[in-house]
VMD Tcl script that draws the C-alpha trace (Angstrom):
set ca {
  {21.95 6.45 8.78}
  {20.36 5.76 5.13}
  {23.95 4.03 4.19}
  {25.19 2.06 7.39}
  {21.65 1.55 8.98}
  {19.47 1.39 5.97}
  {16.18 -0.65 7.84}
  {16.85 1.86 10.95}
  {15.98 4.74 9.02}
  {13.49 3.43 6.90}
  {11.79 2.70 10.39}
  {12.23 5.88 12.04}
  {10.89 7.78 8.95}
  {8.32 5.98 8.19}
  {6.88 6.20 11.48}
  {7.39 10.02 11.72}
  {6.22 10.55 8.23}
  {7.72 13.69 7.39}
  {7.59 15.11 3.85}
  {5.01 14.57 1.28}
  {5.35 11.07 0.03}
  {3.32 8.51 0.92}
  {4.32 5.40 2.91}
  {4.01 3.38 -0.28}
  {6.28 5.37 -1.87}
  {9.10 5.38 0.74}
  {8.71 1.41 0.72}
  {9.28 0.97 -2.82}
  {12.13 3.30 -2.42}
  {14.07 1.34 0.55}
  {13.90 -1.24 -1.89}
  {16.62 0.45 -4.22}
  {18.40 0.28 -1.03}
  {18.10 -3.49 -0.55}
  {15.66 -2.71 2.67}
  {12.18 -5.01 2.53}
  {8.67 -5.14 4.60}
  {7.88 -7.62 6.71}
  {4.14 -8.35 6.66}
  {2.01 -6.99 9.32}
  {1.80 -10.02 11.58}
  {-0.55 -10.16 14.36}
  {2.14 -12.16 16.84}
  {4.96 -10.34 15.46}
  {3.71 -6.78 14.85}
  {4.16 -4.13 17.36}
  {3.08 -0.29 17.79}
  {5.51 0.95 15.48}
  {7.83 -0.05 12.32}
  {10.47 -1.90 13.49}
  {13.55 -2.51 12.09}
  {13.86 -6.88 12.29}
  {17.50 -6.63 10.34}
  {19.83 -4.54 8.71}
  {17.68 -5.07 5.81}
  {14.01 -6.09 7.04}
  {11.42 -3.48 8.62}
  {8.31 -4.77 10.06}
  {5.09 -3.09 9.48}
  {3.13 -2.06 13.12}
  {-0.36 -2.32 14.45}
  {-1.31 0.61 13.69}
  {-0.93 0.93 10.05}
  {-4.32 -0.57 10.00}
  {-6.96 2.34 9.48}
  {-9.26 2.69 12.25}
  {-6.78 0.86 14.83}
  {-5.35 3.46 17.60}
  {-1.89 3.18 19.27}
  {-4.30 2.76 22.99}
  {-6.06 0.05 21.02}
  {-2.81 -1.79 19.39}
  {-1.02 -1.56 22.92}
  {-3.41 -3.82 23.98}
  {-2.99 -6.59 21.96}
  {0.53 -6.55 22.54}
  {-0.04 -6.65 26.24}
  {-2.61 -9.32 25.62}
  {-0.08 -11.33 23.70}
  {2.83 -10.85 26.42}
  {0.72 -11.74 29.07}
  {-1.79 -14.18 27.22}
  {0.75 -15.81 24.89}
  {0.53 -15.91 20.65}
  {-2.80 -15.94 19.33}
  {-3.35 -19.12 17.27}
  {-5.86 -18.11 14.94}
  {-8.35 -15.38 14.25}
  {-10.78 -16.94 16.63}
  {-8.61 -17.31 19.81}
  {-8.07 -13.51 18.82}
  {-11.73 -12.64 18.68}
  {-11.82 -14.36 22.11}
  {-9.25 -12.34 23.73}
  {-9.20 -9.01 22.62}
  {-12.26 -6.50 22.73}
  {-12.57 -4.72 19.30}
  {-15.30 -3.33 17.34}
  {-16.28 -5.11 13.84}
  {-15.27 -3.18 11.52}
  {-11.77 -2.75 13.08}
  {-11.37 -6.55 13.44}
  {-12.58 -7.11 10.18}
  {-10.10 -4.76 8.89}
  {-6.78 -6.56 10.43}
  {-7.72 -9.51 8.31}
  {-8.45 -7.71 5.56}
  {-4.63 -6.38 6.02}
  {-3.30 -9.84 6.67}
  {-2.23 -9.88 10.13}
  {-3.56 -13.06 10.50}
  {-2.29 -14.60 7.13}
  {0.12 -16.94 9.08}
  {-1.78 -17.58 11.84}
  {-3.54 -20.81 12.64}
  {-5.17 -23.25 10.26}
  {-6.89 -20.96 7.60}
  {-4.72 -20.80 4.35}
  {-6.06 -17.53 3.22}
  {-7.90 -14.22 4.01}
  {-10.93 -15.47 2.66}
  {-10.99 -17.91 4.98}
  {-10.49 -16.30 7.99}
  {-13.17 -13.54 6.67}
  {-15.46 -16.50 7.08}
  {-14.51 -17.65 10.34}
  {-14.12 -13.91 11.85}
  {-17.85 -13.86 10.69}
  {-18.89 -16.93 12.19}
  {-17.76 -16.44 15.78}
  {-18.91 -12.59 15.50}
  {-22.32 -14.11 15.00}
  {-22.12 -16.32 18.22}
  {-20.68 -14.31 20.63}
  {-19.39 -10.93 21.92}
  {-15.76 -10.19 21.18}
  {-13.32 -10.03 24.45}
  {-15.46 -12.93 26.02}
  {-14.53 -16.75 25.66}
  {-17.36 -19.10 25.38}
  {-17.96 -22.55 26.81}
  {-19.17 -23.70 23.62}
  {-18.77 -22.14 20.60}
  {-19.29 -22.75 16.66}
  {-16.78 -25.53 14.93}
  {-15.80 -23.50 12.27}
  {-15.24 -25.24 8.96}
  {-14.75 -22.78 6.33}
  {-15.77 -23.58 2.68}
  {-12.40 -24.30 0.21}
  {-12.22 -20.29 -0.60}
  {-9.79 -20.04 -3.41}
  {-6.58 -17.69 -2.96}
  {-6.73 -13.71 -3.82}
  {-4.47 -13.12 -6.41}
  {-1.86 -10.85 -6.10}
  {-3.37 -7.55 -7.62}
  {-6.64 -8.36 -5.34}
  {-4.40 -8.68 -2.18}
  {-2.24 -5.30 -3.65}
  {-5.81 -3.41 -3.40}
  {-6.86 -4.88 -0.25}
  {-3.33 -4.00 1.76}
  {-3.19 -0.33 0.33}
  {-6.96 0.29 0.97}
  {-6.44 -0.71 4.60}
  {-2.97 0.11 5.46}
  {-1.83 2.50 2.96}
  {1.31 0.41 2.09}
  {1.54 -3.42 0.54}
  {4.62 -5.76 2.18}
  {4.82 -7.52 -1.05}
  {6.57 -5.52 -3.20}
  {4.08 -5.21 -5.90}
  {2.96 -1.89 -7.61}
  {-0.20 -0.90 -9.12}
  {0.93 -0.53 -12.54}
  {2.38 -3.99 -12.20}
  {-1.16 -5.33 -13.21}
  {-0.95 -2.80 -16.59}
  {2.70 -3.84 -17.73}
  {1.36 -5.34 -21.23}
  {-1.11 -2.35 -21.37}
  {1.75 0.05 -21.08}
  {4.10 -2.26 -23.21}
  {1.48 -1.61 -26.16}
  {1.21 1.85 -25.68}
  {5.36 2.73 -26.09}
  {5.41 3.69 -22.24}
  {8.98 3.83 -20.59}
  {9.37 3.53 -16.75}
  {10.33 7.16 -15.91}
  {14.39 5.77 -14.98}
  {14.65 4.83 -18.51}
  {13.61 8.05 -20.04}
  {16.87 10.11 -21.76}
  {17.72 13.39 -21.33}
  {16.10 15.84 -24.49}
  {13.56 12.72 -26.03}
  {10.15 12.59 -26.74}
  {8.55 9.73 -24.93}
  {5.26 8.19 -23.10}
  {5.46 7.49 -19.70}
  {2.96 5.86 -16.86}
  {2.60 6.73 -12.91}
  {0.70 6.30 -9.65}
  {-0.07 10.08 -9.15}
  {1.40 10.77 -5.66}
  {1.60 14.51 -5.33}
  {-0.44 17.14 -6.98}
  {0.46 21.17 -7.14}
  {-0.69 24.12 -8.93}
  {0.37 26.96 -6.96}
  {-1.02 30.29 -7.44}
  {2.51 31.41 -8.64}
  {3.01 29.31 -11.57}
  {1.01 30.97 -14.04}
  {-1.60 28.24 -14.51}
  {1.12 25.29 -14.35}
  {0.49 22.38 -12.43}
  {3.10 19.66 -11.76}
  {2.22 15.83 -10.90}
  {4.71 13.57 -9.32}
  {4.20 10.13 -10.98}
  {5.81 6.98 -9.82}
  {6.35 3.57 -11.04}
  {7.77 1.69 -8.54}
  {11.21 2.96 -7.13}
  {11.53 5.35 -9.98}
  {9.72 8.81 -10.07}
  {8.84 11.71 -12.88}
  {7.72 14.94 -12.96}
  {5.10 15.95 -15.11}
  {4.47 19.92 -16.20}
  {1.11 20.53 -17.00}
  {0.30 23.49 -19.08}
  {-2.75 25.82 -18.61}
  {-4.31 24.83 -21.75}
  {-4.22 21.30 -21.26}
  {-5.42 21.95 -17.92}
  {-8.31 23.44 -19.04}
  {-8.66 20.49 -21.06}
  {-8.71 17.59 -18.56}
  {-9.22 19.71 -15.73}
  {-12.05 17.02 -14.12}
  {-9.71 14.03 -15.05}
  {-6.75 15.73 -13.73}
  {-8.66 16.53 -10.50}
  {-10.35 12.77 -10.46}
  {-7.07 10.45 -11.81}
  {-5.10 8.31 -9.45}
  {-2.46 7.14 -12.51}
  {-1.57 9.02 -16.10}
  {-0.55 8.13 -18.70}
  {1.69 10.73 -20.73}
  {3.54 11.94 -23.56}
  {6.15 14.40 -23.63}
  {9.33 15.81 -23.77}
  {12.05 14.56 -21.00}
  {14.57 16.41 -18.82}
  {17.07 14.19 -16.96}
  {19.75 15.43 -14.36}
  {21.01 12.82 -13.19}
  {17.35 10.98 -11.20}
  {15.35 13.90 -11.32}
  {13.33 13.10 -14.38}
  {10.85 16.08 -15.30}
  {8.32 15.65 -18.34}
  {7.00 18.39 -20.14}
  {3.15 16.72 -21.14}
  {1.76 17.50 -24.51}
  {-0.50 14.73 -24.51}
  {-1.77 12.91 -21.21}
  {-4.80 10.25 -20.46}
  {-5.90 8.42 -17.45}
  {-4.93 4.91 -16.20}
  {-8.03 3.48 -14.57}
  {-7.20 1.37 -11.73}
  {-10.51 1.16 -9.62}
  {-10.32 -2.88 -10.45}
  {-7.65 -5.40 -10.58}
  {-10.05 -7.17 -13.65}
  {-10.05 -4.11 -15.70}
  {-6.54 -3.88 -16.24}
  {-6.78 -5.11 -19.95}
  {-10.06 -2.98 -20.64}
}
mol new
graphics top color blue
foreach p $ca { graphics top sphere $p radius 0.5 }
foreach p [lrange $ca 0 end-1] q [lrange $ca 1 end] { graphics top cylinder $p $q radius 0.2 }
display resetview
């Protein structure tokens, strides 16, 4: 399935999400098979991923946090029956959520092709207006003109943070180390596909599995990642004891240590280690 119907089974596993990696993960992964996201589109989207192409999987509904299947189903049904919303406001009109889950789909960007507004920021400000005015679910004979202010564009680490607090998973391709490349650069890091077999090396990753099972004798082993690629990392009991509150706290690490390649598997002995704060796209350079 992976080789002859590569969106397909992107599709079908991320909506049974079986396994331990996150749905980021898997996407940046299809991508080494040529396999994209499509954005999570509010005319477009549907209750679960959906293969488009051979090579294009839309994102569903209900990757938004807070929004059930029940509650997703019904804006499809709204849309069939109702035709395309045209904007977040004809939205708000027609379909009965609460706040916070409404405010959350434009947060994600299913409306960031819809109607007039160029960005999220601007229909944040018009979602707000017309949640002032009126119930949601019930169209008004007169209602607000909304003019929103000229809200400039997020940039692209800002919309990153937004999609992957909301959904769990960003369409756009982008990674958050991709904000700490020059960082990285400085400190000698190597993406974990470029580490060879026996060296000595730093490395970087997006912690995205953690284990120390009782077996190991103290050792705990990290799975970083940095985009497609993945390492890794063997964490002795001393240096455990260590950095046990950063270890327990950090979503990205920096490392040093020495490599073991097979062929992808990349595993990292660490003898040195530090975190990679990423709580704010504007503190990348700190």
């Amino acid at each position: 399935m992976r080789q002859h119907h590569p969106a397909a089974f992107l599709a079908g596993v991320l909506a049974e999400a079986p396994g331990m990696w996150p749905a980021s993960t898997l996407g940046h992964e299809a991508r080494r098979w040529g396999v994209k996201l499509a954005p999570m589109c509010i005319n477009r989207s549907g209750i679960s991923y959906r293969a488009e192409s051979a090579q294009v999987v839309r994102a569903p509904l209900t990757a938004v946090d807070g929004l059930s299947p029940d509650a997703a189903r019904g804006i499809v049904q709204e849309r069939l029956t109702g035709g395309k919303f045209v904007g977040v406001e004809d939205f708000y009109d027609r379909v009965d959520l609460s706040r916070d889950t409404l405010e959350t789909l434009v947060k994600a960007g299913a409306f960031d092709v819809q109607g007039p507004r160029p960005n999220r920021l601007q229909v944040f400000y018009a979602l707000q207006t017309v949640a002032h005015a009126r119930k949601p679910g019930t169209r008004a004979l007169l209602g607000p003109q909304v003019q929103a202010p000229d809200l400039p564009d997020l940039c692209a680490d800002e919309t990153l943070w937004l999609d992957l607090e909301t959904k769990g998973v960003s369409e756009s391709g982008r990674h958050p180390l991709d904000a700490h490349r020059t960082r990285l650069r400085d400190v000698g890091c190597k993406p974990p596909e470029a580490l060879r077999h026996g060296e000595q090396a730093w490395t970087a990753g997006l912690i995205v599995a953690r284990q120390k099972p009782p077996t190991a004798g103290g050792f705990a082993f990290y799975v970083l990642e940095d985009g497609a690629s993945r390492a890794q990392a063997v964490i002795s009991p001393d240096l455990w004891e260590a950095h046990r509150v950063l270890l327990r706290d950090a979503q990205a690490l920096i490392v040093c240590g020495e490599a073991t390649v097979r062929g992808r598997a990349v595993t990292l002995r660490v003898l040195r280690l530090s975190e990679l704060p990423l709580s704010h796209v504007r503190q990348a350079a700190d």
